[in-house]
PDB file with SEQRES, HELIX, SHEET and CRYST1 records, atoms N, CA, C and O in Angstrom:
SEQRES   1 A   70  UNK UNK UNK UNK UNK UNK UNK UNK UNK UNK UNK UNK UNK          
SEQRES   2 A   70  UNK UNK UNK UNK UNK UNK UNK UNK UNK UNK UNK UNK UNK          
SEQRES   3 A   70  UNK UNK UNK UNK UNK UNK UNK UNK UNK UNK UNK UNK UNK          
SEQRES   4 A   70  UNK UNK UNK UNK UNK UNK UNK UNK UNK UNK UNK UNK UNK          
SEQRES   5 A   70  UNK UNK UNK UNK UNK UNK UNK UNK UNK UNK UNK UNK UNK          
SEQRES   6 A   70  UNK UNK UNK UNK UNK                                          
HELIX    1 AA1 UNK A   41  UNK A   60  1                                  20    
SHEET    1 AA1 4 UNK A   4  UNK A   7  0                                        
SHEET    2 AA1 4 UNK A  10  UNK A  16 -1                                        
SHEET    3 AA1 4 UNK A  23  UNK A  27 -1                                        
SHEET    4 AA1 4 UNK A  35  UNK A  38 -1                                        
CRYST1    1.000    1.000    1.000  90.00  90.00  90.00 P 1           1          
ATOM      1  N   UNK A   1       7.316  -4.450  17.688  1.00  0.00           N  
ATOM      2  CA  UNK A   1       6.226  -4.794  16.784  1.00  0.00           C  
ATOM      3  C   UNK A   1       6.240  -3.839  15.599  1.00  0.00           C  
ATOM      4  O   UNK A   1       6.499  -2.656  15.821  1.00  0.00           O  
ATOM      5  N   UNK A   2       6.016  -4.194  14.524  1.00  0.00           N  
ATOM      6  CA  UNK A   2       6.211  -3.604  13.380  1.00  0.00           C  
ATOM      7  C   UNK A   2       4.866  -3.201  12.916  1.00  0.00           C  
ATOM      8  O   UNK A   2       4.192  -4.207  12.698  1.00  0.00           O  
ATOM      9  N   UNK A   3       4.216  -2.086  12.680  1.00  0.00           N  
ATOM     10  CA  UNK A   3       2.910  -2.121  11.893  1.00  0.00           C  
ATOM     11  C   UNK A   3       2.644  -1.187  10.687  1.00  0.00           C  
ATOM     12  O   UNK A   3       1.719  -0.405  10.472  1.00  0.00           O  
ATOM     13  N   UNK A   4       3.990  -1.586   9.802  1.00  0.00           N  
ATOM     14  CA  UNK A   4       4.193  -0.695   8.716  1.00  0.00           C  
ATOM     15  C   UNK A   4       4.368  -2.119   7.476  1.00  0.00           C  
ATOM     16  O   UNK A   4       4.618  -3.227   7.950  1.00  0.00           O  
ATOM     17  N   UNK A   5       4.222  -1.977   5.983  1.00  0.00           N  
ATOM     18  CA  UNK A   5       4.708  -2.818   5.612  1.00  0.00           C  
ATOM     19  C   UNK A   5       6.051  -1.476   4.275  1.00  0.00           C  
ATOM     20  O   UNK A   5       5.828  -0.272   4.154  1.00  0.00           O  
ATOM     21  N   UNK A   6       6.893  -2.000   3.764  1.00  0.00           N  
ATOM     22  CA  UNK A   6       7.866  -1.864   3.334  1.00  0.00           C  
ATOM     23  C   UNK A   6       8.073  -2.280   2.063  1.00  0.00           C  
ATOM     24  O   UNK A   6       8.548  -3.409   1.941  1.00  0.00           O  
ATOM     25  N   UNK A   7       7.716  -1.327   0.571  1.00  0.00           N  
ATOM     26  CA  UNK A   7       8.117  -2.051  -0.647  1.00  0.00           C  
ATOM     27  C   UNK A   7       8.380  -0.647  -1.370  1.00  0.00           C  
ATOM     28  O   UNK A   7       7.777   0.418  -1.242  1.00  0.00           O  
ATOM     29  N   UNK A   8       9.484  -0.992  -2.176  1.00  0.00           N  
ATOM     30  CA  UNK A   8      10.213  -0.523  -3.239  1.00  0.00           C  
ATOM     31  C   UNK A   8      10.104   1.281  -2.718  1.00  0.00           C  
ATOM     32  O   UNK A   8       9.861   2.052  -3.646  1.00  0.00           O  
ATOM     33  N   UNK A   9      10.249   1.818  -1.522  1.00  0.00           N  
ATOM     34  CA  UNK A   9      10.648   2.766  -1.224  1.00  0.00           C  
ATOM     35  C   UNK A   9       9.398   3.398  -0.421  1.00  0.00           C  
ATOM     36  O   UNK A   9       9.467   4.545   0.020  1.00  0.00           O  
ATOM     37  N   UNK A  10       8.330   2.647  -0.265  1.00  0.00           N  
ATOM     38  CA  UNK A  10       6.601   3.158  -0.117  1.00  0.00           C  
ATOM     39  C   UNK A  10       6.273   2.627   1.332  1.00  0.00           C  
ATOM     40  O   UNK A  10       6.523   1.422   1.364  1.00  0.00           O  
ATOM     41  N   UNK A  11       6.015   2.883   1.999  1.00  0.00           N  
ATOM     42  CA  UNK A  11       5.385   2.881   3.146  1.00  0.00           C  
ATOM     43  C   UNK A  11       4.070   2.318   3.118  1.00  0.00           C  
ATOM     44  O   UNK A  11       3.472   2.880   2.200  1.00  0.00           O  
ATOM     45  N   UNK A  12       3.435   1.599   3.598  1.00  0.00           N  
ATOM     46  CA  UNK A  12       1.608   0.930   3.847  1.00  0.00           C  
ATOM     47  C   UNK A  12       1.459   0.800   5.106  1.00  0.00           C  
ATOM     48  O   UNK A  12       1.984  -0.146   5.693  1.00  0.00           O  
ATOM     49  N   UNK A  13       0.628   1.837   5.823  1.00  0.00           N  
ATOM     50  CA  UNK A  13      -0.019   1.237   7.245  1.00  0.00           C  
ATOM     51  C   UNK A  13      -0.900   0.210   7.266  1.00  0.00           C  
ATOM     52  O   UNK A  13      -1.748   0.220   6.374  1.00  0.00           O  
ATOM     53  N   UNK A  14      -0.923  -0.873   8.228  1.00  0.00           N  
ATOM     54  CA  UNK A  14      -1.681  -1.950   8.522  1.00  0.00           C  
ATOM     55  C   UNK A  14      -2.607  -1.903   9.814  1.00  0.00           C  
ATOM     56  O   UNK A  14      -2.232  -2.023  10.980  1.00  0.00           O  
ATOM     57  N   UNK A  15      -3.599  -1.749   9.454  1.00  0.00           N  
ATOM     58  CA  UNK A  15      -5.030  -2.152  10.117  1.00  0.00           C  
ATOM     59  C   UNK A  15      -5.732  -2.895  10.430  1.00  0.00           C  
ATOM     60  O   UNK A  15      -5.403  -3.831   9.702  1.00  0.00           O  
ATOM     61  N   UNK A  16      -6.601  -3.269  11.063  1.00  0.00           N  
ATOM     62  CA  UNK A  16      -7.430  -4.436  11.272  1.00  0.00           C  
ATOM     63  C   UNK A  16      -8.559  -4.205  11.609  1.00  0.00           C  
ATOM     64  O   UNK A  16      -8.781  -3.543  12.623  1.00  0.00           O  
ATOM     65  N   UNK A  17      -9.844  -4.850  10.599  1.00  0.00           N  
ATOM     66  CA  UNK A  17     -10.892  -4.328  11.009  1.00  0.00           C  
ATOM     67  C   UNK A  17     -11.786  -6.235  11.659  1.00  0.00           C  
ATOM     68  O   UNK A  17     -12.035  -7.332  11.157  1.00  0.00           O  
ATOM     69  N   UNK A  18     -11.920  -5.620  12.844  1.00  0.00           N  
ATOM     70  CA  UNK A  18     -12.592  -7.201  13.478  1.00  0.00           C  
ATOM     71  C   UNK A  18     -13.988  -7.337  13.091  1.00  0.00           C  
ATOM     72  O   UNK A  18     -14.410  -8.493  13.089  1.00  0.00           O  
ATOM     73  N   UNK A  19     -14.956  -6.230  12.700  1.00  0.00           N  
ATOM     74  CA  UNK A  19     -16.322  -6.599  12.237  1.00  0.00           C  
ATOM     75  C   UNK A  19     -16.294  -6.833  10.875  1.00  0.00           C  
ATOM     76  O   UNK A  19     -17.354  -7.289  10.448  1.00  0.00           O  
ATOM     77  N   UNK A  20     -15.109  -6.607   9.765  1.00  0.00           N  
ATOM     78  CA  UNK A  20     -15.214  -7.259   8.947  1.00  0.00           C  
ATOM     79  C   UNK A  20     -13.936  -8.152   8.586  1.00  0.00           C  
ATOM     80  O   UNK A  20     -13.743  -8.493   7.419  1.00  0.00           O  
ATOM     81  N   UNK A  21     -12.834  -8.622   9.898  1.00  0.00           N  
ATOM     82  CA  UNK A  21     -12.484  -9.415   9.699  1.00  0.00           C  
ATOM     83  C   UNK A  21     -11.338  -9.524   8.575  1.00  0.00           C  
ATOM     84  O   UNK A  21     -11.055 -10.563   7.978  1.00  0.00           O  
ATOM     85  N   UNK A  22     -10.585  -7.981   8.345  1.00  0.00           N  
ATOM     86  CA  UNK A  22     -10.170  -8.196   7.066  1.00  0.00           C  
ATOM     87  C   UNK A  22      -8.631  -7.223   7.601  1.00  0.00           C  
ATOM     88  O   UNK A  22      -8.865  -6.459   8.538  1.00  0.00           O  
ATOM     89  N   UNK A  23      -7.689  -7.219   7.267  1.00  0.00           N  
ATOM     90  CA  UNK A  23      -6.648  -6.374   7.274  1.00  0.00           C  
ATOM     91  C   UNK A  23      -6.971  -5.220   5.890  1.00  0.00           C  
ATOM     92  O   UNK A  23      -7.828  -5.268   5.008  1.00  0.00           O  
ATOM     93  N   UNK A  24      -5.879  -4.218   6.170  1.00  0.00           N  
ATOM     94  CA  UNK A  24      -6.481  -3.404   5.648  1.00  0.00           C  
ATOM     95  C   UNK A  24      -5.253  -2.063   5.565  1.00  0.00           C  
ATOM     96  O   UNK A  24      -4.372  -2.210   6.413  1.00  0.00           O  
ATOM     97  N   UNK A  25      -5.095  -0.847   4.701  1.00  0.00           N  
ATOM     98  CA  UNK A  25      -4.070  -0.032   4.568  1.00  0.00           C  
ATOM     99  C   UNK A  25      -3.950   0.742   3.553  1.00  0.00           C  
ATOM    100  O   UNK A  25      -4.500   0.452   2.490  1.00  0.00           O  
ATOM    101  N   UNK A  26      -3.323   1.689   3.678  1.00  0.00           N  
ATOM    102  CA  UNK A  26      -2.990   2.670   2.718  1.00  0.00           C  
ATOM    103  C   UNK A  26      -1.872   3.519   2.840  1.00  0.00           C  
ATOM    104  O   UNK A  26      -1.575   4.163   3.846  1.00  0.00           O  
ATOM    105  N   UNK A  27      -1.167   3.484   1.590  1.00  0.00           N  
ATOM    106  CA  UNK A  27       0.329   4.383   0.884  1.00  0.00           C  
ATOM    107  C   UNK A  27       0.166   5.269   2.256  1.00  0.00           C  
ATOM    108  O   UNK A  27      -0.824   5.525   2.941  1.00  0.00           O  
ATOM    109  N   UNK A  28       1.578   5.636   2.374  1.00  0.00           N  
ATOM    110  CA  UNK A  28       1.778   6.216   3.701  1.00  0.00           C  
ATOM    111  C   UNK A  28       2.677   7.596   2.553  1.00  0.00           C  
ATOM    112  O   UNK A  28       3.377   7.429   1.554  1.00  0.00           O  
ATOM    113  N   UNK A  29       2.338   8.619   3.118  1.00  0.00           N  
ATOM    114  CA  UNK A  29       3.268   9.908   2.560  1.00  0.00           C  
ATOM    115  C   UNK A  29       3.248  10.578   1.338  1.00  0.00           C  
ATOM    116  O   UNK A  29       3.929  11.590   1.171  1.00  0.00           O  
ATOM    117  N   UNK A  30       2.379  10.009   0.279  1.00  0.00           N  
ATOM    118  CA  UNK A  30       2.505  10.418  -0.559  1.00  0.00           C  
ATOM    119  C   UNK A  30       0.725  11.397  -1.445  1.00  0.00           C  
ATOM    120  O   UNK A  30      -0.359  10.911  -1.121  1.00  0.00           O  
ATOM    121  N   UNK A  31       0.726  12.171  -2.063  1.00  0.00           N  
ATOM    122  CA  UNK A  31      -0.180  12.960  -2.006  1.00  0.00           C  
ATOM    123  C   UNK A  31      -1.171  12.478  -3.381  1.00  0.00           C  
ATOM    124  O   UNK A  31      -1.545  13.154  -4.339  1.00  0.00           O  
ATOM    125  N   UNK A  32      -1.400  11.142  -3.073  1.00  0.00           N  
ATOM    126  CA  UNK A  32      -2.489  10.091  -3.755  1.00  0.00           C  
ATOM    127  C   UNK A  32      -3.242   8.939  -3.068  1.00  0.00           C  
ATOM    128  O   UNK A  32      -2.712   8.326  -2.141  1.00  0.00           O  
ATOM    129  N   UNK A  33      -4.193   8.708  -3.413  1.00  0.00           N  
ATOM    130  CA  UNK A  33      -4.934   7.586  -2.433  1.00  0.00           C  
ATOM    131  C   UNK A  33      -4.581   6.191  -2.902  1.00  0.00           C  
ATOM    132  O   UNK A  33      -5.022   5.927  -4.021  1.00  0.00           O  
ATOM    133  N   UNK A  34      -3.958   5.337  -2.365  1.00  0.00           N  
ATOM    134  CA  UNK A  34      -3.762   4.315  -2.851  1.00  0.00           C  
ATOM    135  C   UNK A  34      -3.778   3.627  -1.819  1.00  0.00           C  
ATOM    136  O   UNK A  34      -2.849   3.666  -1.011  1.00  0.00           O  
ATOM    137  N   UNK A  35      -4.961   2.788  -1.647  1.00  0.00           N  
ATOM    138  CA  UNK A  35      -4.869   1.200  -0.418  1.00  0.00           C  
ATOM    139  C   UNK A  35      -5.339  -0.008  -0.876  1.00  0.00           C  
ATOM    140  O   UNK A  35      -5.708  -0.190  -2.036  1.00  0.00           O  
ATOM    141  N   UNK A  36      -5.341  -1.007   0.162  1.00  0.00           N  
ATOM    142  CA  UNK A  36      -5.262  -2.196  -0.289  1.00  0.00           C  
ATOM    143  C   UNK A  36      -5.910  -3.022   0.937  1.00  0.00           C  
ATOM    144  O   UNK A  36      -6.429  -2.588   1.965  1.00  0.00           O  
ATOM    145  N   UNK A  37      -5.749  -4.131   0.575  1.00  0.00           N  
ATOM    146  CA  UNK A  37      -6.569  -5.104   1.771  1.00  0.00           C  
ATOM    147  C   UNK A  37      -6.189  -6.863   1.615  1.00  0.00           C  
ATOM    148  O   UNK A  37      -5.692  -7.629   0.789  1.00  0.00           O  
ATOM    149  N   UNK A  38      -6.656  -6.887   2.691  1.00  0.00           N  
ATOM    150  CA  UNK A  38      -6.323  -9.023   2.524  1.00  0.00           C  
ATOM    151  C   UNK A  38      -7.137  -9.544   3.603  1.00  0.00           C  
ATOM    152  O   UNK A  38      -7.569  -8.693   4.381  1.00  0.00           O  
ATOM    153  N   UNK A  39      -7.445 -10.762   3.825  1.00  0.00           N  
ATOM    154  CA  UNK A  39      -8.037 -10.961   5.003  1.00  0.00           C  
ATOM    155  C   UNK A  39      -6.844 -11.982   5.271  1.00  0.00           C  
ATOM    156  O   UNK A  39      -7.060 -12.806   6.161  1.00  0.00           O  
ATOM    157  N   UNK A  40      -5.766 -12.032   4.701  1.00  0.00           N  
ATOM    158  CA  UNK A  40      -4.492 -12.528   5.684  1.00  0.00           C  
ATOM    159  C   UNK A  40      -3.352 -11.518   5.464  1.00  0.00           C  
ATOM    160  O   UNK A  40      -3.318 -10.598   4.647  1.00  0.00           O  
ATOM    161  N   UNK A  41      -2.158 -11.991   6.629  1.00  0.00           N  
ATOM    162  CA  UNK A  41      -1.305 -11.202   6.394  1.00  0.00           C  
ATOM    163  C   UNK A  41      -0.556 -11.295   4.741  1.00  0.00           C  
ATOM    164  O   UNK A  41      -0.266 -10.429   3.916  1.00  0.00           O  
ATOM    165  N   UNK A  42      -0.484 -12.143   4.752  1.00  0.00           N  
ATOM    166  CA  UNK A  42       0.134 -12.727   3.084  1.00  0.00           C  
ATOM    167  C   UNK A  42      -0.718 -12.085   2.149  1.00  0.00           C  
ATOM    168  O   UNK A  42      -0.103 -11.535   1.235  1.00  0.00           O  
ATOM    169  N   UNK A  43      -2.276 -11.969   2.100  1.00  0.00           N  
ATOM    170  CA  UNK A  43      -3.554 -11.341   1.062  1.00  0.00           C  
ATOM    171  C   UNK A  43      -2.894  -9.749   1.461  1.00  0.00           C  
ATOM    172  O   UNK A  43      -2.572  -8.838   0.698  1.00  0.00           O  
ATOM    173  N   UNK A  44      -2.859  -9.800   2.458  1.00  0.00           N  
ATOM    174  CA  UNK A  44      -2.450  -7.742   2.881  1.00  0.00           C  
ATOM    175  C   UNK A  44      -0.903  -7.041   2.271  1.00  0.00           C  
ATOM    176  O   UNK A  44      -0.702  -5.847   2.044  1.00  0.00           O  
ATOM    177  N   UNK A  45       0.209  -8.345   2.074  1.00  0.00           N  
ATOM    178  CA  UNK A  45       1.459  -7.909   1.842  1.00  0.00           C  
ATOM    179  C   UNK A  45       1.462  -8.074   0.017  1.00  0.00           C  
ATOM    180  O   UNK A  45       2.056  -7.451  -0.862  1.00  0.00           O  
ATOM    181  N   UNK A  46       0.754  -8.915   0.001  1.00  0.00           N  
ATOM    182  CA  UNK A  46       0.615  -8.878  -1.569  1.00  0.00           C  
ATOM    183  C   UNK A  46      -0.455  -7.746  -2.207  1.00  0.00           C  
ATOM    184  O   UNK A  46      -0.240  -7.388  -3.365  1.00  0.00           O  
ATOM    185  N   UNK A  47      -1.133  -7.407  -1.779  1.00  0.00           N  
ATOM    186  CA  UNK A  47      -2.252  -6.384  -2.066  1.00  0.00           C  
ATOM    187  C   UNK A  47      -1.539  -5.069  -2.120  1.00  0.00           C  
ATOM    188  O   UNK A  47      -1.757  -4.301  -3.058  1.00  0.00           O  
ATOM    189  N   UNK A  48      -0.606  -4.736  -1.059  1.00  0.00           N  
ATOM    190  CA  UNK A  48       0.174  -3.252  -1.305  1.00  0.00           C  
ATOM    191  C   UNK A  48       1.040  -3.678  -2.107  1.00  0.00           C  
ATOM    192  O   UNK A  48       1.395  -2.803  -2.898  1.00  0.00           O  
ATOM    193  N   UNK A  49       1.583  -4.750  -2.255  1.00  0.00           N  
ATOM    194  CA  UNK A  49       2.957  -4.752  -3.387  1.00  0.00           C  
ATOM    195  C   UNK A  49       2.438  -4.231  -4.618  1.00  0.00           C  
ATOM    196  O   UNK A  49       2.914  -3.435  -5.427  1.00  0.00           O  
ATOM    197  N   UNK A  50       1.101  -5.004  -4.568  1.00  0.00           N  
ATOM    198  CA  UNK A  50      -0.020  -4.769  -5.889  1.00  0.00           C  
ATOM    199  C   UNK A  50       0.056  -3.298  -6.293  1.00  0.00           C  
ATOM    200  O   UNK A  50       0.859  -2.745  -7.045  1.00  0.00           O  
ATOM    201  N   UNK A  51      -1.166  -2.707  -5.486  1.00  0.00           N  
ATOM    202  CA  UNK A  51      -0.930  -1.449  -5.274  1.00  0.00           C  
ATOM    203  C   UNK A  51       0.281  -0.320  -5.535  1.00  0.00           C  
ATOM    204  O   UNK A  51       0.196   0.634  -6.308  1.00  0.00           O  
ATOM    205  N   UNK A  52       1.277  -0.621  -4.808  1.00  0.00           N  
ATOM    206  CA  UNK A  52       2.516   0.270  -5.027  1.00  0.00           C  
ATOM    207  C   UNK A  52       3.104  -0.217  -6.676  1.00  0.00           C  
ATOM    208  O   UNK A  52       3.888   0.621  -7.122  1.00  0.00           O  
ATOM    209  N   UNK A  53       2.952  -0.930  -7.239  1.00  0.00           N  
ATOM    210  CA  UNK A  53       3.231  -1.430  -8.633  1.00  0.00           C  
ATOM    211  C   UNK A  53       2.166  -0.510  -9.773  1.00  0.00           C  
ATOM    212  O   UNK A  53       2.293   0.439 -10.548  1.00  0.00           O  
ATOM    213  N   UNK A  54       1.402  -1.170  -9.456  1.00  0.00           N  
ATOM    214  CA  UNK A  54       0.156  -0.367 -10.483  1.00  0.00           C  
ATOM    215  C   UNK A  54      -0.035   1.414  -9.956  1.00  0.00           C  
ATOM    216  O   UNK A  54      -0.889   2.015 -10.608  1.00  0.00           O  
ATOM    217  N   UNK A  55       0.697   2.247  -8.848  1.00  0.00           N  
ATOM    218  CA  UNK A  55       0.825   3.205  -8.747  1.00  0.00           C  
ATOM    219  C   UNK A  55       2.152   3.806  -9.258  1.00  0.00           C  
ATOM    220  O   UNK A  55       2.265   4.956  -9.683  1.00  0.00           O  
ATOM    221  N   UNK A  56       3.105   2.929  -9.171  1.00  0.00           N  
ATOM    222  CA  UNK A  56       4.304   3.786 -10.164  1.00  0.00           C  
ATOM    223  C   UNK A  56       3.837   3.303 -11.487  1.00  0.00           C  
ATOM    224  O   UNK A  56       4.141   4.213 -12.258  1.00  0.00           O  
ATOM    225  N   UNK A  57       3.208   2.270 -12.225  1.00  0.00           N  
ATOM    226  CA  UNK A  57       2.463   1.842 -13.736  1.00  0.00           C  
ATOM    227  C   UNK A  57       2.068   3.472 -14.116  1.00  0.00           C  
ATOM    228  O   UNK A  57       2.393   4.179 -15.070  1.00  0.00           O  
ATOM    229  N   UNK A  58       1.060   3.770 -12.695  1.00  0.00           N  
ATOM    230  CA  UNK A  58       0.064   5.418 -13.135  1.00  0.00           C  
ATOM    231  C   UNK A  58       0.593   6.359 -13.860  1.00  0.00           C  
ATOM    232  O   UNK A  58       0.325   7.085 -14.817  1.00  0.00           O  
ATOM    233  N   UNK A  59       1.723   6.047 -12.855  1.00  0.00           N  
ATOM    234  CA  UNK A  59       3.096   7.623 -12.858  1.00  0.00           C  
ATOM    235  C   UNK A  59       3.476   7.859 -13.923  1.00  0.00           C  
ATOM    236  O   UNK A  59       3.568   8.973 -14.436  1.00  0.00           O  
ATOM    237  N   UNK A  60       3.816   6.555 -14.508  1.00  0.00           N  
ATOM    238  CA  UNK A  60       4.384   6.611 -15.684  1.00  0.00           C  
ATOM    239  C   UNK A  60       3.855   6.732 -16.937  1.00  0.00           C  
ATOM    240  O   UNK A  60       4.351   6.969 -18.038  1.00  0.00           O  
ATOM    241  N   UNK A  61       2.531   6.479 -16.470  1.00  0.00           N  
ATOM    242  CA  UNK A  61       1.706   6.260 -17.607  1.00  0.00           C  
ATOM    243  C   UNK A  61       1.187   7.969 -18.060  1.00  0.00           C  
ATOM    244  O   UNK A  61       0.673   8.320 -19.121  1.00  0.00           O  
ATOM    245  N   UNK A  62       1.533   8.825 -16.848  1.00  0.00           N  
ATOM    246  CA  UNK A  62       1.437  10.270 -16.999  1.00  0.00           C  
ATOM    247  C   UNK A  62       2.317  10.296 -17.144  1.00  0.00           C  
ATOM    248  O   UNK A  62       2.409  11.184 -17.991  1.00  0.00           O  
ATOM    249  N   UNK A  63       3.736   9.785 -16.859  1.00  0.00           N  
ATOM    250  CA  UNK A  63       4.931  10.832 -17.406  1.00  0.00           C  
ATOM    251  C   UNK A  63       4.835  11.494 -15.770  1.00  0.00           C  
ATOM    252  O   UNK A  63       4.590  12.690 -15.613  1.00  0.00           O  
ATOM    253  N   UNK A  64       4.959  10.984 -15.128  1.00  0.00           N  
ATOM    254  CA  UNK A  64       5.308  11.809 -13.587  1.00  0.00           C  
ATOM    255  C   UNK A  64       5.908  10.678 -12.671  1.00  0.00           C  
ATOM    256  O   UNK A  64       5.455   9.542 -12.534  1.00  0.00           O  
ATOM    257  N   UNK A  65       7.355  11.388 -11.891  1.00  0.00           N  
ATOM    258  CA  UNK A  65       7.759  11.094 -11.146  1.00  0.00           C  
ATOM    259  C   UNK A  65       7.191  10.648  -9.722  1.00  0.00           C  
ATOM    260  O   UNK A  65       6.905  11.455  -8.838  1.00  0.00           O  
ATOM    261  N   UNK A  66       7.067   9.299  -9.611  1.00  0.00           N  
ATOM    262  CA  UNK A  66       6.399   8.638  -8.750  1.00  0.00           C  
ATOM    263  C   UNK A  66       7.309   8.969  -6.866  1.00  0.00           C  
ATOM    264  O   UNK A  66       8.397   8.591  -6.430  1.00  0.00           O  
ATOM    265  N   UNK A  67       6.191   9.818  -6.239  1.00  0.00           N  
ATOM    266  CA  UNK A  67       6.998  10.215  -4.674  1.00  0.00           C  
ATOM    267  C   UNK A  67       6.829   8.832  -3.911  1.00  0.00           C  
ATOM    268  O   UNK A  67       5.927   7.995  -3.874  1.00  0.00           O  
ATOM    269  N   UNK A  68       7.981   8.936  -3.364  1.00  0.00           N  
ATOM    270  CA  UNK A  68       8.127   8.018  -2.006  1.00  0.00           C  
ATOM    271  C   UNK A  68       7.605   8.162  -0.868  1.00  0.00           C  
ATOM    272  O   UNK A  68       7.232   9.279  -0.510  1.00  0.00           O  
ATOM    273  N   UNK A  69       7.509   7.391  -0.305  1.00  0.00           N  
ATOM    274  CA  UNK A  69       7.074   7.384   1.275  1.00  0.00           C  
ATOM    275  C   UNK A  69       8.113   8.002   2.044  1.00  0.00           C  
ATOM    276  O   UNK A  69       7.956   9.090   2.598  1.00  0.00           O  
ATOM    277  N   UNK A  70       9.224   7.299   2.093  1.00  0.00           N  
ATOM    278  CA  UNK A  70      10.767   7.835   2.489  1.00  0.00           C  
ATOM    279  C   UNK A  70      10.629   9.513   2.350  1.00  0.00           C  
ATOM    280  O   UNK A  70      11.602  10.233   2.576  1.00  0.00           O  
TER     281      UNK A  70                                                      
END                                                                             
């Protein structure tokens, strides 16, 4: 069973919250807060892609080398 998701070098743990019914996660390894959410698996895998996109956007937008999860 897999309960990691996997994009462009970034790590996202996956959660599940049953009282609100929603999946749920955040950047794995790296020393910024960045999470995301879906109330499907598809809303949850697109939400970190989201996420991990608009967090290297940040990086760059400072001029800083965006860390990996890896």
């Amino acid at each position: 069973m897999k309960d990691v998701l996997n994009y462009k070098g970034f790590i996202g743990s996956v959660h599940f919250s049953a009282d609100d019914t929603v999946f749920y996660g955040k950047v794995e390894g790296i020393n910024d807060l960045v999470t995301f959410e879906g109330e499907t698996v598809k809303e949850l895998t697109e939400g970190f892609q989201y996420a991990v996109d608009e967090h290297i956007k940040d990086c760059e937008a400072e001029n800083i080398e965006p860390e990996k999860s890896y």
